[in-house]
N, C-alpha and C positions, 0 to 999 in steps of 0.2 A: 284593279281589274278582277278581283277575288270576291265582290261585295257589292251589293246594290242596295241604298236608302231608299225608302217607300214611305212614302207621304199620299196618303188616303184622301179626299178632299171630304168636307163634311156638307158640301150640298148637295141637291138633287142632281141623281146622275143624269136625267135629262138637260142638266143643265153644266155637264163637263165634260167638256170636248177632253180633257185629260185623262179620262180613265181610260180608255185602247191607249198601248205601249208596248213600244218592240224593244223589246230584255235585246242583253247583250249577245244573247245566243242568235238573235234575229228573228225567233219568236214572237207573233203579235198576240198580246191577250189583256185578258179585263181586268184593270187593277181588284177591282173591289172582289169579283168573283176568285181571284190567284190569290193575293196573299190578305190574309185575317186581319193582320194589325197594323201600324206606321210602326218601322222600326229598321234594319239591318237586317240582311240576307245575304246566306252566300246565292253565289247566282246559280241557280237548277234549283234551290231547295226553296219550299215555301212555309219553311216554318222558321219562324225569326229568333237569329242569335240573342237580342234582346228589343224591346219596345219600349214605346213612348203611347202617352194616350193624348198628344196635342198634334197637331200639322200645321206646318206653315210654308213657305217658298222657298226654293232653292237655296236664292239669294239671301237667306236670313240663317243660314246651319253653315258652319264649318265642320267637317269631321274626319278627323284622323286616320293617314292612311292604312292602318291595320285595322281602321272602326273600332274601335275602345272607344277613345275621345273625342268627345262633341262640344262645340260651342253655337248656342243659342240667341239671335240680337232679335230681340224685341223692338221694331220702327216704331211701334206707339208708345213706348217707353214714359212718353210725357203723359199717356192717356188722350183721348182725343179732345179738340178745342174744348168740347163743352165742358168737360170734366176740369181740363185743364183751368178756366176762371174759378172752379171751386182749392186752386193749389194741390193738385194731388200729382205724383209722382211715380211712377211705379215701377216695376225690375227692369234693366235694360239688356242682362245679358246672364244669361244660364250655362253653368259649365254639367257637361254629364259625363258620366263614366259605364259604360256597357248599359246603357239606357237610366242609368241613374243620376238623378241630380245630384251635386256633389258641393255646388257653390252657386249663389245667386248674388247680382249687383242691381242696387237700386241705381236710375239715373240720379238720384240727389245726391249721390255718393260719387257719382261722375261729374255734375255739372253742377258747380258752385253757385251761375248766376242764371236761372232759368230764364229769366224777362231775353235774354241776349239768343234764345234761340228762336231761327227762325222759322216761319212758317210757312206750309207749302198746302196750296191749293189743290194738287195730283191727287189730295185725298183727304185733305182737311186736315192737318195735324200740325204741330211744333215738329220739326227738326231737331232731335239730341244728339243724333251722329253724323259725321260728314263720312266717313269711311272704315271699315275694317278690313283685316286678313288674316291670312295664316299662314307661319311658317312653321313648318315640320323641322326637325332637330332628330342624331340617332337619340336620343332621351326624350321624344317627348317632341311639344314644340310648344310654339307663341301664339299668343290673338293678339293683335294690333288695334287697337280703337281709337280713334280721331274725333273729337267730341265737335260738335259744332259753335263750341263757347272758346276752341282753338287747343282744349286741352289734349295730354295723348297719354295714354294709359298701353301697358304691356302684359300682356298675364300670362300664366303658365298653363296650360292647354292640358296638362296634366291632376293641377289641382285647384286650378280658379283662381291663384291666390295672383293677387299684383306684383311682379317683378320690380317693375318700375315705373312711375310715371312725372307728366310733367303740368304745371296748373300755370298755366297764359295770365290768369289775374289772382294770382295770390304772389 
């Protein structure tokens, strides 16, 4: 309730119905014209605790309820179809710390047998994760990742690092 994430859209504002938004205060106003960068605010101030220079959806950032730490899931992780027949693979999940990156996971480092993920037409891609979350801890907390090859992976929300996981085909 102290903080508000700002996620900037990088198309034309004519074409984003999401830049008008009413802050917590009940205030309606222009994203882009209100705050300079994507990143963490406290709510009244428009000048960010720290930033980020990428944006993505909601549904793709977990972040810590003091805003320190953030966790990043990259949905294209496989790269999309077309890339995908060339075998390329690429980061699946970014941990950051006051807007710094601090740890990055390749899906190949996730997903042992790529052929086995699958494919969804919502937007043309391979599927590498069925689910994430987040549990907060007083120390910090978890990401939770659910691989779509059936594997589950635990990480430390605080340093990226794997706590524990588990591999379905090894």
């Amino acid at each position: 309730g102290k903080h508000i994430l700002v996620m900037l859209s990088t198309g034309p504002v004519k074409y984003d119905a999401g830049n008008q938004f009413e802050l917590p205060t009940g205030e309606t106003v222009n994203l882009r014209d209100t705050f300079p960068a994507n990143g963490l605010y406290e709510i009244g101030s428009t000048t960010p605790l720290w930033s980020v220079n990428w944006n993505d959806w909601k549904h793709q950032v977990k972040i810590s309820r003091d805003g320190r730490y953030m966790a990043h899931i990259n949905v294209y992780g496989d790269g999309s179809y077309q890339k995908r027949k060339g075998g390329t693979l690429t980061w699946g999940l970014k941990f950051y710390e006051n807007g710094k990156e601090i740890k990055s996971h390749d899906v190949k480092d996730m997903v042992d047998f790529p052929s086995l993920m699958r494919f969804t037409t919502w937007d043309w891609h391979l599927l590498w994760y069925d689910g994430w979350s987040l549990t907060e801890a007083d120390s910090g907390g978890f990401v939770d990742v659910r691989t779509s090859t059936r594997d589950t992976f635990r990480f430390d929300l605080t340093t990226g690092e794997i706590v524990w996981e588990t591999r379905f085909w090894r």
